[in-house]
Short mmCIF file of the C-alpha atoms (twelve columns), coordinates in Angstrom:
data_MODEL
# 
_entry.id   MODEL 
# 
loop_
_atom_site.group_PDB 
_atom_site.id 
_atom_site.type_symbol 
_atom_site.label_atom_id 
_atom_site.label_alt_id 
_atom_site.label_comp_id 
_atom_site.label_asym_id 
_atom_site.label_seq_id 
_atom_site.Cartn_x 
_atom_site.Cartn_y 
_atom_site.Cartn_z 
_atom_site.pdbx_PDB_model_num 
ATOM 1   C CA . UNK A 1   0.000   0.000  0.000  1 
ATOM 2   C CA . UNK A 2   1.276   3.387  -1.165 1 
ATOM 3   C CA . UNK A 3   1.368   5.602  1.567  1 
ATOM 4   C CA . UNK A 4   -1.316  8.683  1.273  1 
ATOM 5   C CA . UNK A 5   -0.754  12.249 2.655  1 
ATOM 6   C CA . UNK A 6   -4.047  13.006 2.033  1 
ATOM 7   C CA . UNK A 7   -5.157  10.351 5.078  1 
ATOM 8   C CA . UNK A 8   -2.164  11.707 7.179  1 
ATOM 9   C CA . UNK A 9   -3.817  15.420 6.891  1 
ATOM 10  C CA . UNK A 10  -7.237  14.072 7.105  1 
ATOM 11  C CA . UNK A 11  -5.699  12.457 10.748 1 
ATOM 12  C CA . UNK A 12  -4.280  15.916 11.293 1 
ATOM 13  C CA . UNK A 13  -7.404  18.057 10.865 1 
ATOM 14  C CA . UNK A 14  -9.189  15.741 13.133 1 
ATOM 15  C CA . UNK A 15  -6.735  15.910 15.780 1 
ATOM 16  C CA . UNK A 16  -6.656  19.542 15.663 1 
ATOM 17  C CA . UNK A 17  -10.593 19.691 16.226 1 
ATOM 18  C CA . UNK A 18  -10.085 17.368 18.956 1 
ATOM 19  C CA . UNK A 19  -7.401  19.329 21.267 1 
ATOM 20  C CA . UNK A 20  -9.762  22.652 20.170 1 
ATOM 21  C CA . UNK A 21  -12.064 21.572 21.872 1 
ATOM 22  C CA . UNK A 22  -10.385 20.151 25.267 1 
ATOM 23  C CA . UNK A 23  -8.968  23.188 27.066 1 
ATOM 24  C CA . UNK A 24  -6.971  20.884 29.741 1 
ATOM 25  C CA . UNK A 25  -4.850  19.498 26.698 1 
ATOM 26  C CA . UNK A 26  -4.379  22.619 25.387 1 
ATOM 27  C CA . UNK A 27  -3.225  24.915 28.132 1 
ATOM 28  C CA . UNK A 28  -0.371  22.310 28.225 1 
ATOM 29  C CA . UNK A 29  0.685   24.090 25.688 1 
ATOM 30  C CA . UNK A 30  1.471   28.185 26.773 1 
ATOM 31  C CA . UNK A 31  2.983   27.254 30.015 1 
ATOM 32  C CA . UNK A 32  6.062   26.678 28.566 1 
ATOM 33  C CA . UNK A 33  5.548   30.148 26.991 1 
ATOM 34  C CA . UNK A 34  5.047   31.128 30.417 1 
ATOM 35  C CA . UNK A 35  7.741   30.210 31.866 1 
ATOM 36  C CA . UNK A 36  9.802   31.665 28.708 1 
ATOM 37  C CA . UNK A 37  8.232   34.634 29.192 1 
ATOM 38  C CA . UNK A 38  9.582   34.786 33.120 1 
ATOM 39  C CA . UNK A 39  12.988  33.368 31.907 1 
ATOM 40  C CA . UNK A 40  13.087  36.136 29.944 1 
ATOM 41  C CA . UNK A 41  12.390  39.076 32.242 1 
ATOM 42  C CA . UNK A 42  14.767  37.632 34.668 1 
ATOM 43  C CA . UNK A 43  17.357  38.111 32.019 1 
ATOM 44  C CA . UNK A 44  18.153  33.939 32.139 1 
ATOM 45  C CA . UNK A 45  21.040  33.575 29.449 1 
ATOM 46  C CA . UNK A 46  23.090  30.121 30.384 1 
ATOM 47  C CA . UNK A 47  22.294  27.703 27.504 1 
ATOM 48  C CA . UNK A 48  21.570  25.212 30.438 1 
ATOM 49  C CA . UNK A 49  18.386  27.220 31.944 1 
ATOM 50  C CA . UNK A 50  17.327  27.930 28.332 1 
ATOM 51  C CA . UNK A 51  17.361  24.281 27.037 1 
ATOM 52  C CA . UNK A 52  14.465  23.419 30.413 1 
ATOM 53  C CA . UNK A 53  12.330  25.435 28.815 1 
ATOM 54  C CA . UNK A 54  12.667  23.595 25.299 1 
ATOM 55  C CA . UNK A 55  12.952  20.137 27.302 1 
ATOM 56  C CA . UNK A 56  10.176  20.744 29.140 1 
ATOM 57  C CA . UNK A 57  8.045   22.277 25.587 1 
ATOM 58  C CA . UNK A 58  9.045   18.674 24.287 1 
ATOM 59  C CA . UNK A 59  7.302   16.984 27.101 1 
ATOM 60  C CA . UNK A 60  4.406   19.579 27.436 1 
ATOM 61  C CA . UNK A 61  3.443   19.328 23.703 1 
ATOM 62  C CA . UNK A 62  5.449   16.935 21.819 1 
ATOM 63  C CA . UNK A 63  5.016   13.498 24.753 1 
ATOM 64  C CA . UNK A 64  1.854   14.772 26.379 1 
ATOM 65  C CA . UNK A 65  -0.091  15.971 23.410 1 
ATOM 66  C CA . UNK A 66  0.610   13.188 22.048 1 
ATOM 67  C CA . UNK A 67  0.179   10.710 24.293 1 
ATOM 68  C CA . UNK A 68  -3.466  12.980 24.715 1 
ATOM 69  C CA . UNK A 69  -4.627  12.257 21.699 1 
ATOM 70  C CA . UNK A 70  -4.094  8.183  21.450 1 
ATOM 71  C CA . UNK A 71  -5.360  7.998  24.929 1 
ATOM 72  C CA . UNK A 72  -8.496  9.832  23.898 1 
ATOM 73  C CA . UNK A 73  -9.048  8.108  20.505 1 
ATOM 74  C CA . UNK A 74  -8.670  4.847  23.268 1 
ATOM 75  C CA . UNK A 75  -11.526 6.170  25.719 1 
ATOM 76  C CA . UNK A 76  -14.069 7.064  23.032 1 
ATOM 77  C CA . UNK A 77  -13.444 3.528  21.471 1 
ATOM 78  C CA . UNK A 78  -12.333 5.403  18.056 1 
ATOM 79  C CA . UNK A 79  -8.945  4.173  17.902 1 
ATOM 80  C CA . UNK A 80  -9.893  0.390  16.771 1 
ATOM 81  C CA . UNK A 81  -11.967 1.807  14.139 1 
ATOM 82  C CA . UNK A 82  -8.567  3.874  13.134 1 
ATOM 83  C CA . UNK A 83  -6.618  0.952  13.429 1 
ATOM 84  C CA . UNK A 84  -8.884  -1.129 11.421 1 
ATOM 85  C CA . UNK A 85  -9.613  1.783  8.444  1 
ATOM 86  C CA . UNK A 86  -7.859  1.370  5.195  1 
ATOM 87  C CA . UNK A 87  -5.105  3.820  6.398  1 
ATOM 88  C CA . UNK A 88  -1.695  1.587  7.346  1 
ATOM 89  C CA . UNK A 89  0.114   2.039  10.487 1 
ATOM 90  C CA . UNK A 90  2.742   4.592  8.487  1 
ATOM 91  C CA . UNK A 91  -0.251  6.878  7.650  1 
ATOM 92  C CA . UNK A 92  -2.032  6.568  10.877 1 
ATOM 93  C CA . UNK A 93  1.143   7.262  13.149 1 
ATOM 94  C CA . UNK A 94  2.311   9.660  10.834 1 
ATOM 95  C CA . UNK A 95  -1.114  11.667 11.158 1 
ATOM 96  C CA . UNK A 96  -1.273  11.211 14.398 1 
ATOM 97  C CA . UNK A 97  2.180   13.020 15.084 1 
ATOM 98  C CA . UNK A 98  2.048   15.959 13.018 1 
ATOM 99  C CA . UNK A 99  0.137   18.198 15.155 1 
ATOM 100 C CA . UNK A 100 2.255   17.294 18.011 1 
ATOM 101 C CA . UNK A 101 5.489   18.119 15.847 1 
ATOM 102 C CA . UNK A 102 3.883   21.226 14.221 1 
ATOM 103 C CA . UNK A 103 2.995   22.397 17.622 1 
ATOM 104 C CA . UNK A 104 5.920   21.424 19.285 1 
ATOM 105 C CA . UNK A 105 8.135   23.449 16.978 1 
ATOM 106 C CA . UNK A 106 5.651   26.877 17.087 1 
ATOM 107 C CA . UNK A 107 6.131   26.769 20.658 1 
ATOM 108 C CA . UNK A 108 9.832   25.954 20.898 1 
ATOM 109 C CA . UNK A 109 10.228  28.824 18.444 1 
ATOM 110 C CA . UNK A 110 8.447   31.186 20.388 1 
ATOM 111 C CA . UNK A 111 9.933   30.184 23.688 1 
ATOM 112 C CA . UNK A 112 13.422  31.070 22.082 1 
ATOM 113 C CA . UNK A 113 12.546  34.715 21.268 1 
ATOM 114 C CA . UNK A 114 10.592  35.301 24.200 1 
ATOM 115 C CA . UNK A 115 14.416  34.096 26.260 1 
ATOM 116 C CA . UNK A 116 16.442  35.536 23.419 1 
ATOM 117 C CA . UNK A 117 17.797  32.446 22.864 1 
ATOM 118 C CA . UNK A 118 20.422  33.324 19.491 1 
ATOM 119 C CA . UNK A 119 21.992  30.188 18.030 1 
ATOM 120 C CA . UNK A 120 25.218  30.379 16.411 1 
ATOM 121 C CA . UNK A 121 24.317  27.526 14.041 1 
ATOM 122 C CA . UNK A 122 20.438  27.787 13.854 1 
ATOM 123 C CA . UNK A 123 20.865  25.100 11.191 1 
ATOM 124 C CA . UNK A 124 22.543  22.499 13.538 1 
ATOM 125 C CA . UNK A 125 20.330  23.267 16.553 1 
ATOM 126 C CA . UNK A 126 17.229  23.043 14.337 1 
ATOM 127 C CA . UNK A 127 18.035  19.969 12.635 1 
ATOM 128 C CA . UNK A 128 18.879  18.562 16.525 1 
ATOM 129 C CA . UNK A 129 15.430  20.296 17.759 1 
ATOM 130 C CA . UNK A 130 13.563  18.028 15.283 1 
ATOM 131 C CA . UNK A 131 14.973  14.841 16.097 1 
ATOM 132 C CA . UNK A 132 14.322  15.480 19.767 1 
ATOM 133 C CA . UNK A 133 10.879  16.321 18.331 1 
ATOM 134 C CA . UNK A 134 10.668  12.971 16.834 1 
ATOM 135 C CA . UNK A 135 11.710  11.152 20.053 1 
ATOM 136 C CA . UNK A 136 9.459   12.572 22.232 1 
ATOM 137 C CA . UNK A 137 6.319   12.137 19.928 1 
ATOM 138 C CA . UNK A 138 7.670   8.565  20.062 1 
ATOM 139 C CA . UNK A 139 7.366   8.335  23.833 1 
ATOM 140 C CA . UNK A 140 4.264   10.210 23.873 1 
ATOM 141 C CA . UNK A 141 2.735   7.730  21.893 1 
ATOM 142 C CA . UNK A 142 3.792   4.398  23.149 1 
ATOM 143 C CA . UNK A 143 2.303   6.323  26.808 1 
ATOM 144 C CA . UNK A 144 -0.743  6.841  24.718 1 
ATOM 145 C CA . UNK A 145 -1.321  3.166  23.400 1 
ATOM 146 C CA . UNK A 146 -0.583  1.860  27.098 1 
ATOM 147 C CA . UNK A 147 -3.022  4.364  29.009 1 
ATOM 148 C CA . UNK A 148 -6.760  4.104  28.705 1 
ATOM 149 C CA . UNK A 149 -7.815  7.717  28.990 1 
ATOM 150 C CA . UNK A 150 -6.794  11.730 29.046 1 
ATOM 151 C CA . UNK A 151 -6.623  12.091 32.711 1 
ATOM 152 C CA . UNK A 152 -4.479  8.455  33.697 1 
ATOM 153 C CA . UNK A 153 -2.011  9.826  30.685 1 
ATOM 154 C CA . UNK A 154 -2.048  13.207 32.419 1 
ATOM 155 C CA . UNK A 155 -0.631  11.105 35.786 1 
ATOM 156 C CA . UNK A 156 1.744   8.651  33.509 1 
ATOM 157 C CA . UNK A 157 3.347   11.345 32.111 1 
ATOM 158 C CA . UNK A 158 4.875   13.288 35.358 1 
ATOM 159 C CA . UNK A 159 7.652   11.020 36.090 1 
ATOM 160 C CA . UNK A 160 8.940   11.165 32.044 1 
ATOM 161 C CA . UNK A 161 8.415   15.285 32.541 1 
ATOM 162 C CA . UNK A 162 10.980  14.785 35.539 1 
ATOM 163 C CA . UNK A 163 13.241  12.922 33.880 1 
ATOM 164 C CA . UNK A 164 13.370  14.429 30.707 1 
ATOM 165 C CA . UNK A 165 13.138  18.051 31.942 1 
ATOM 166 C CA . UNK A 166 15.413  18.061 34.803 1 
ATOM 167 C CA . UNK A 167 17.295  14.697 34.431 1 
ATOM 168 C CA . UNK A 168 20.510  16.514 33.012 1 
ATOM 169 C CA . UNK A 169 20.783  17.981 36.704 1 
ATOM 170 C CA . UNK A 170 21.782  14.726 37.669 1 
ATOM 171 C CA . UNK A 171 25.134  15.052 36.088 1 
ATOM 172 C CA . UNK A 172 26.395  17.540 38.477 1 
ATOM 173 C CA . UNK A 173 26.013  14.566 41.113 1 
ATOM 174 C CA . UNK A 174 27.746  11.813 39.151 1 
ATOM 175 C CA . UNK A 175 31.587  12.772 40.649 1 
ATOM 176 C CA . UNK A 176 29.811  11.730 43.849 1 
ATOM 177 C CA . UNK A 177 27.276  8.381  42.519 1 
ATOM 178 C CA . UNK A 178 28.805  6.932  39.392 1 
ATOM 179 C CA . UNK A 179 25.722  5.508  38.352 1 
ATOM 180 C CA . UNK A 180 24.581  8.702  37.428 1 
ATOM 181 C CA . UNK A 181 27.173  9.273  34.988 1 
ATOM 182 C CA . UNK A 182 24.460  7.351  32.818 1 
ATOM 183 C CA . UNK A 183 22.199  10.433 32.520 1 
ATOM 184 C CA . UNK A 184 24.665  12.393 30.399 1 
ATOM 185 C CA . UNK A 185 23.355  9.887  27.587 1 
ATOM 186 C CA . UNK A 186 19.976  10.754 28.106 1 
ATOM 187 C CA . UNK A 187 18.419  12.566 24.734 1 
ATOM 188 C CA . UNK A 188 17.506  16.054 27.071 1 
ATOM 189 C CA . UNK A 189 21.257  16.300 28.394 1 
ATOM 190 C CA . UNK A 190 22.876  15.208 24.724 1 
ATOM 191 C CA . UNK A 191 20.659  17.901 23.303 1 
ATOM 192 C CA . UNK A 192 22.300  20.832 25.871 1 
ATOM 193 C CA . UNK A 193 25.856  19.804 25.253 1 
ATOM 194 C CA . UNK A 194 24.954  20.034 21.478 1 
ATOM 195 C CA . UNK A 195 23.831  23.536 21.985 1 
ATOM 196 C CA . UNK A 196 26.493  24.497 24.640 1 
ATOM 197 C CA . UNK A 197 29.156  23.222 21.552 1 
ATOM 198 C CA . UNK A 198 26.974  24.967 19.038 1 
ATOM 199 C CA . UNK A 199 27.095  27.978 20.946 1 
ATOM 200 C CA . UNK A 200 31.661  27.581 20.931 1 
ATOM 201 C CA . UNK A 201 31.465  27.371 17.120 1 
ATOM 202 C CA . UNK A 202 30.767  23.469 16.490 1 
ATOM 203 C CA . UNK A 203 29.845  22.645 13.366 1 
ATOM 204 C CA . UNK A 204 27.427  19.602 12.008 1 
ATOM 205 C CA . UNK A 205 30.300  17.484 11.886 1 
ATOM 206 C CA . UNK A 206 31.532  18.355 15.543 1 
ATOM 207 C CA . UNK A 207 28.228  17.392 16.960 1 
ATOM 208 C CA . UNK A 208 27.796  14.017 15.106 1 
ATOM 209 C CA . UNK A 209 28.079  11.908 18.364 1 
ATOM 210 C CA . UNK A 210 25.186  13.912 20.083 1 
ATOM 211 C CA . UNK A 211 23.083  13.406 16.883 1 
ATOM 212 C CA . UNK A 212 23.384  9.843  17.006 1 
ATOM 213 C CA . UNK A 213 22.584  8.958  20.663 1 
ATOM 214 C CA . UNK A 214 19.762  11.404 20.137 1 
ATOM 215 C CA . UNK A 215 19.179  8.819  16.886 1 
ATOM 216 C CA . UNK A 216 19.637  6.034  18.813 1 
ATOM 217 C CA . UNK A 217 16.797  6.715  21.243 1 
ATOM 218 C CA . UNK A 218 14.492  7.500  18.220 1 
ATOM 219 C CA . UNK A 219 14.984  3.771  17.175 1 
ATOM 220 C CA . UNK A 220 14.531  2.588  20.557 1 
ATOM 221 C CA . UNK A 221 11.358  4.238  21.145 1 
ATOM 222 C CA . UNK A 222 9.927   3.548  17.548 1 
ATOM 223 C CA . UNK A 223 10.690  -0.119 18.520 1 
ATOM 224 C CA . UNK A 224 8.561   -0.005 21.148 1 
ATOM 225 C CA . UNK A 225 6.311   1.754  19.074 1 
ATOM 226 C CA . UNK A 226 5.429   -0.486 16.823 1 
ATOM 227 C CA . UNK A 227 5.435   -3.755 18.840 1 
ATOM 228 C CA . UNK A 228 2.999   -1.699 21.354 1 
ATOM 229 C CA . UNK A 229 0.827   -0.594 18.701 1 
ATOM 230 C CA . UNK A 230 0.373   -4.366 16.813 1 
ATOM 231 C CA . UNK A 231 0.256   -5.725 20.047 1 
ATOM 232 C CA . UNK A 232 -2.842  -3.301 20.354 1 
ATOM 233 C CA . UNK A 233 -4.120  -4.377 16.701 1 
ATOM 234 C CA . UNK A 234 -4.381  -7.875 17.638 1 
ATOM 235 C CA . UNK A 235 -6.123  -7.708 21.072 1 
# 
């Protein structure tokens, strides 16, 4: 089967009604313009206290949206009917993550004027921005397929927020507990060394080792994806 961007945007528009209309899912979305906004007026400059406000935009809108919108196709019974249309599992997951992406970049993009956040390779940081994108849509949906409604993936989604938000904190304790010397390969803290290189005149090439742990997780958690989702399909 021939995959069809017309079913992908058809998924899209539908979506888009959906979070419209459910003002809880979409408030997640301005506080990390919020919090930008305070970052901002406090004068906040350190790459480091930028980068939680994009880490914690890519759990805000890219995992929980995300994870919103499966768990709410799940609770109004609509997702088997999805699953079962003549769309395949490329078109429907591919549908089903574009308004997360879309809104995920709008928001980071706002949140980096509002902190006057000035890349010295905006092509780098954007090209690692959308990866991390990617990833977190990934997680967002294998939450989504393994919750049963809006509100239970509003409560699975607080520990990932920790961990992906302020995880890379751990770092500064790993001189003292080894063991935490594995959160430096976490996708949030790869993603603020990129920029803190970016930001001493790295180029694409300098930064290839962040890019492909960041890679790595994406085929980790697309895995998971699809085993979780045909797992779902056959139920």
């Amino acid at each position: 089967m021939t995959f069809s961007i017309k079913r992908s945007i058809a998924i899209l528009q539908k979506d888009y009604k959906d979070v419209s209309k459910n003002l809880f899912v979409g408030s997640s979305v301005f506080m990390p313009l919020i919090m930008a906004a305070l970052y901002g007026r406090m004068g906040v400059e350190t790459i480091n206290e930028q980068y939680l406000v994009f880490n914690m935009t890519f759990c805000l809108v890219a995992a929980f949206v995300q994870c919103s919108l499966i768990a709410e196709e799940k609770e109004k019974n609509t997702l088997r009917g999805l699953m079962l249309s003549p769309a395949s599992t490329l078109e429907i997951l591919t549908g089903k993550s574009l308004l997360s992406f879309i809104g995920t970049i709008l928001v980071i993009a706002f949140a980096a004027i509002l902190v006057e956040y000035k890349p010295e390779n905006i092509l780098v940081i954007s090209v690692a921005i959308a990866l991390s994108a990617v990833f977190y849509i990934g997680l967002g949906t294998v939450l989504g397929l393994v919750t049963k409604s809006v509100m239970e993936a509003s409560v699975v989604i607080l520990p990932f927020m920790g961990i992906f938000s302020f995880g890379s904190y751990l770092t500064v304790l790993a001189d003292k507990y080894p063991v935490l010397k594995a959160a430096e390969y976490m996708p949030n803290a790869q993603l603020i060394h990129l920029a803190n290189d970016v930001q001493m005149g790295a180029s694409l090439l300098d930064v290839w080792f962040q890019l492909a742990v960041i890679l790595a997780w994406i085929a980790v958690i697309y895995v998971i994806v699809v085993v979780v989702y045909r797992k779902r399909m056959t139920d």
